[in-house]
C-alpha positions as CSV (number, residue, x, y, z in Angstrom):
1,X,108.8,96.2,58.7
2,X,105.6,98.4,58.5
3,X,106.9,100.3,62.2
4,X,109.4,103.3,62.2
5,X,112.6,102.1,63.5
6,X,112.5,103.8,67.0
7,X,108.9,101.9,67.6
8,X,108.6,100.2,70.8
9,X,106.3,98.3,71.8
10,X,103.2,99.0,74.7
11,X,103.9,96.3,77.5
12,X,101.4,95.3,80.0
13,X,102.4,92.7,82.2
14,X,100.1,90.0,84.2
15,X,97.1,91.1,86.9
16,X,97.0,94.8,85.9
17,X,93.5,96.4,85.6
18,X,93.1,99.2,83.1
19,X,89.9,101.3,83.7
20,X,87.5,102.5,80.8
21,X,88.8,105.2,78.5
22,X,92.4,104.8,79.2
23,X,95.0,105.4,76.4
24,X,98.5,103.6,76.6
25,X,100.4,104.5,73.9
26,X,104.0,103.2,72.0
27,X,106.9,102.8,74.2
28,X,105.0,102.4,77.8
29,X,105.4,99.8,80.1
30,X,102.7,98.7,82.9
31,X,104.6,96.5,85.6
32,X,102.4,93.4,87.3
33,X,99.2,93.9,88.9
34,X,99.3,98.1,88.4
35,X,96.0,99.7,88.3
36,X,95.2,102.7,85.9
37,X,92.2,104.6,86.7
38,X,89.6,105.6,84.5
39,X,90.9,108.3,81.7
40,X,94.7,107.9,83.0
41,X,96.5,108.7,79.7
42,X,100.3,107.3,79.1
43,X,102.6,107.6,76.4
44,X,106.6,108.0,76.5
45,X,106.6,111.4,77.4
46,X,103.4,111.8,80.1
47,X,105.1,112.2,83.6
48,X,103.6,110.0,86.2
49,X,104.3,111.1,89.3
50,X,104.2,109.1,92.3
51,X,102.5,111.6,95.1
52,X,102.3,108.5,97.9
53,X,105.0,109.5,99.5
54,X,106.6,112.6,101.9
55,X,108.4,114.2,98.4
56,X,107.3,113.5,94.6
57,X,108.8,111.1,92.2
58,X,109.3,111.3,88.2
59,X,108.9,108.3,85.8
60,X,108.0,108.6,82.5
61,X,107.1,105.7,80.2
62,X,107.1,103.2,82.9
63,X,103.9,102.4,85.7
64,X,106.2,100.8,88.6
65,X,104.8,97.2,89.8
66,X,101.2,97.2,91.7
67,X,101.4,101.1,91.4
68,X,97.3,102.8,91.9
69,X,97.2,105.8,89.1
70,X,94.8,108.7,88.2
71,X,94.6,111.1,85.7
72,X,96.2,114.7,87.4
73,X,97.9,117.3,85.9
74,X,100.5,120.1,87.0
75,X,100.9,123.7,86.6
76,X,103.6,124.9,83.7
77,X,105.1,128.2,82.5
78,X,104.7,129.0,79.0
79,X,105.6,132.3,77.4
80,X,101.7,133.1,77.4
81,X,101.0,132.3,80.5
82,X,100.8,129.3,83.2
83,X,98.8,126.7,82.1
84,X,98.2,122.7,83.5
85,X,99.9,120.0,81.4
86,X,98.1,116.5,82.0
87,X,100.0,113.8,83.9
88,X,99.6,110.8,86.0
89,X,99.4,110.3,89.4
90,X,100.7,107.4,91.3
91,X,98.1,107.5,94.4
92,X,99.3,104.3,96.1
93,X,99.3,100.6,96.1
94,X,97.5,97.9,95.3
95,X,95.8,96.3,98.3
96,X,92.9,94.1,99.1
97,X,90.1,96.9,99.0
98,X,91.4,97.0,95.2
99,X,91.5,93.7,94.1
100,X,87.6,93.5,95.2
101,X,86.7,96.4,93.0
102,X,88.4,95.1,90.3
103,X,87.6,91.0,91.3
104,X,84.4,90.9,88.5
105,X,87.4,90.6,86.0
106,X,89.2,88.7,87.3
107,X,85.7,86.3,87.2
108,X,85.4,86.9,83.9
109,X,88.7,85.7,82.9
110,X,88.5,82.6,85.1
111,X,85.4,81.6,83.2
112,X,86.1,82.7,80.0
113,X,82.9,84.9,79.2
114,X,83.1,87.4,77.5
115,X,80.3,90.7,78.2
């Protein structure tokens, strides 16, 4: 076996979209249908944080199940000085209005062509 031992595998389950320029890296799971905007970068340690709702939540290595995310990034203390750490958002949910934006891959699929 070529892989360290702690390796784990990227997962990305069925109907997600993943915009141009992302980066999902060893050990991060993208539940069914979720949506990662353009430049949203993931690895085991990137917090997404789901903003959708009245008070944050924290998940790290996992994009929860039809989940919308962004590139953000948060403010963090550092003995120099405050500076923002880059993060994912969780923005909302998928809905209709998303599955036309991303419905010309979807096409592509169906008809097996390839651009």
């Amino acid at each position: 076996m070529l892989e360290p031992l702690q390796a784990a595998p990227v997962v990305i389950e069925d109907g997600c979209f993943i915009g141009s320029r992302c980066i999902v890296v060893e050990g991060v799971r993208v539940e069914k249908e979720a949506v990662l905007g353009a430049n949203v970068v993931l690895t085991q340690s990137t917090k997404i944080i789901d903003v959708s709702g009245p008070t944050p939540i924290e998940y790290k290595g996992r994009v929860p199940a039809r989940s919308v995310v962004i590139p953000g990034s948060y403010p963090k203390e550092f003995a120099a000085g405050t500076y923002h750490v880059n993060c994912a958002l969780i923005i909302g949910q998928r809905k209709e209005s998303t599955n036309l934006k991303t419905s010309l891959n979807d096409a592509l699929r169906d008809f097996n062509l390839s651009v």
